[in-house]
N, C-alpha and C positions, 0 to 999 in steps of 0.2 A: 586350489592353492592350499585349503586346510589340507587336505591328503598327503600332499609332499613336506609341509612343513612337521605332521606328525611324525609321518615313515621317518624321517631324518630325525628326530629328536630321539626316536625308538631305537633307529641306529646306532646314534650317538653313546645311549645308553648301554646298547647290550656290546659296544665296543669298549666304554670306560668301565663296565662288569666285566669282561674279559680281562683287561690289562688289570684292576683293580684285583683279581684272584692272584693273578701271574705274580704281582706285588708283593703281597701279603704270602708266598709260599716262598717268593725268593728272598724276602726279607725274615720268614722264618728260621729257613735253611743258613740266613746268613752269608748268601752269596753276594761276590762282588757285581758292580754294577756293571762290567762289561757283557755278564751275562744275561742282563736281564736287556739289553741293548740288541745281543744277540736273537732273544726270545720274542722281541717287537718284529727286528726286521725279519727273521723266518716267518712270524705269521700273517707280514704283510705279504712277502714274497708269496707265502703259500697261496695267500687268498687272489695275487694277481694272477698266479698259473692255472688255478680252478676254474676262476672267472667266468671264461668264455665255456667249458663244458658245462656249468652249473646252470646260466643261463641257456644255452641249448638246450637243457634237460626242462627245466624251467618252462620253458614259452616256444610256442612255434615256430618260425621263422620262416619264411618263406623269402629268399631272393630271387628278384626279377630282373633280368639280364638288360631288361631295355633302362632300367635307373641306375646301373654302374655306369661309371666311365670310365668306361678302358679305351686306349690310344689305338687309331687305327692306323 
């Protein structure tokens, strides 16, 4: 349970370090806040469509036909 509660606080972090840059460059520049609305949901977007190749690349996977259920 420590493991999971670290990973997540790590991630937490290196995601409020992400947005916490994106801030501070958009709020240099002086941009409006639609933009930076904009800059959230494209990298969440991004991060959903990776997702599943990153994790493929990541770890093994192996599926076994007899644990689906598929409709006969």
């Amino acid at each position: 349970m420590k493991f999971i509660a670290r990973s997540l606080l790590i991630l937490f972090a290196l995601y409020g370090l992400v947005f916490a840059i994106g801030d501070a460059i958009l709020s240099h520049q002086h941009a409006p806040l639609w933009i930076a609305v904009v800059l959230a949901v494209g990298i969440i977007g991004l991060q959903y469509l990776i997702a599943p190749w990153l994790i493929e690349w990541l770890m093994t996977i192996v599926w076994d036909k007899d644990d689906l259920l598929l409709p006969t």
